[in-house]
N, C-alpha and C positions, 0 to 999 in steps of 0.2 A: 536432727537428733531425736530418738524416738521418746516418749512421755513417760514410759514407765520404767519401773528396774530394771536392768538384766535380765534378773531372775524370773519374774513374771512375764518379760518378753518369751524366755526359754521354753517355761511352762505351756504359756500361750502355740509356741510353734510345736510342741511335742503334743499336746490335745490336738491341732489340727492335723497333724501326720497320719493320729493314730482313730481321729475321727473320718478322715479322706480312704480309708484302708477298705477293699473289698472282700479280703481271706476269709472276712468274719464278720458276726452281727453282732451288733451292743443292741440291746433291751431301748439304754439311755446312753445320748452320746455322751462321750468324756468328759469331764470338766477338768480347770484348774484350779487348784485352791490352793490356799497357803497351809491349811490345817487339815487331817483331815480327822471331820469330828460327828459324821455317823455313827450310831452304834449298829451293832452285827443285827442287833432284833428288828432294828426299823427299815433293814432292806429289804426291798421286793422285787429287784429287778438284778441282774448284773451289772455292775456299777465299775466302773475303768477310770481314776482319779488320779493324776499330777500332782506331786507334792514338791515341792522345792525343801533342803535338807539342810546345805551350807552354800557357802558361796567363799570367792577366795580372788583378789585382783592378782593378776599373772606378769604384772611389770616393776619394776624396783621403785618405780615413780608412782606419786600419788597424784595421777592424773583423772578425770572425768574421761580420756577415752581409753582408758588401759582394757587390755580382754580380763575377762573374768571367767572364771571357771567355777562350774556349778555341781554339787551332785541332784542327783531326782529320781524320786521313787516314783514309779506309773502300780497303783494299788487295783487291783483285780478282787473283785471280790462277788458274792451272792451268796445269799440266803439259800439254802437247799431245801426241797420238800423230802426228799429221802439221802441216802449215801449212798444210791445205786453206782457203781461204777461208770456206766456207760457217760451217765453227766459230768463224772468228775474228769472222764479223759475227756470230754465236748472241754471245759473249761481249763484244762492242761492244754491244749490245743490251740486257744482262743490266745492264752497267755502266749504260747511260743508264737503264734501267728503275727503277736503284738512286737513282742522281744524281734523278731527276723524285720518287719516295716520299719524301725526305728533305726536298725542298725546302720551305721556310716550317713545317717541323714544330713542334707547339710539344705538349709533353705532356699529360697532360689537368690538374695541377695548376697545369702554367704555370710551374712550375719552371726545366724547358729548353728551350732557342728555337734552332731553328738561325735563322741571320740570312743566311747567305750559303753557298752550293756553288757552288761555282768548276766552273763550265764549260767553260770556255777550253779544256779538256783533254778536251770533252767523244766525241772519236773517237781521241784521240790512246793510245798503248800503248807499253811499253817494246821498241821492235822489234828493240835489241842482244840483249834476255832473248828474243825470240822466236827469232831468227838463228841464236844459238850456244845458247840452253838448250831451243829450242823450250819457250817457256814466253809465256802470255799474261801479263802485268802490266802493269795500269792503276792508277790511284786516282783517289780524289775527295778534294778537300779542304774542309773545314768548317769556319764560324765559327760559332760556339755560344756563348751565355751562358747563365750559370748564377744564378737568381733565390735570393736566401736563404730 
């Protein structure tokens, strides 16, 4: 039985998916974190962070090995030196590259599954944070269960 959460197991296997991936280059490889609490000014690199969101056990029983289902946001983000476009589609790119590696993942134990990345969002970016912080920010969102 593994030591840590669920959740942090998840998080843990979604950074290495998306750290193992060759479509694209990260600056700095992913992390996972439970918060995430950079501000836009103190980045300097393209940053790709794991967040765990909620978490939900998926059996009527209140057992220690029931699955649990998690959602997870993977945060995209970078400081920008200009809003040239060509970097904004390099980073819209980066992002889908991220979203297509994750999709239907399931680890090699079978442990965690993602089931669902939310695409809907798949060009979309925070254009307020690009406007006034010249900062790219996107995410992807994730449903994942966790097998006992």
């Amino acid at each position: 039985m593994p030591t840590v959460s669920p959740s942090t197991e998840a998080c843990e296997a979604i950074r290495d998916r998306i750290n193992s991936g060759s479509g694209y280059v990260l600056d700095v490889r992913a992390e996972a974190r439970e918060l995430l609490i950079e501000d836009l000014a103190e980045l300097r690199s393209l940053r790709v962070e794991v967040v765990p969101e909620n978490e939900a056990q998926l059996a009527d029983t209140i057992d220690l090995v029931d699955r649990t289902s998690h959602q997870i946001r993977v945060w995209i983000r970078q400081k920008l030196q200009t809003t040239d476009q060509d970097e904004i589609e390099k980073l819209k790119w980066t992002r889908r590259q991220i979203a297509l590696r994750l999709m239907n993942y399931v680890t090699s134990d079978g442990r965690v599954r993602v089931w669902e990345v939310d695409n809907q969002n798949d060009v979309r970016f925070d254009r307020e944070a690009l406007q006034q912080d010249r900062a790219f920010v996107s995410s992807i969102i994730l449903r994942v269960e966790v097998n006992p």
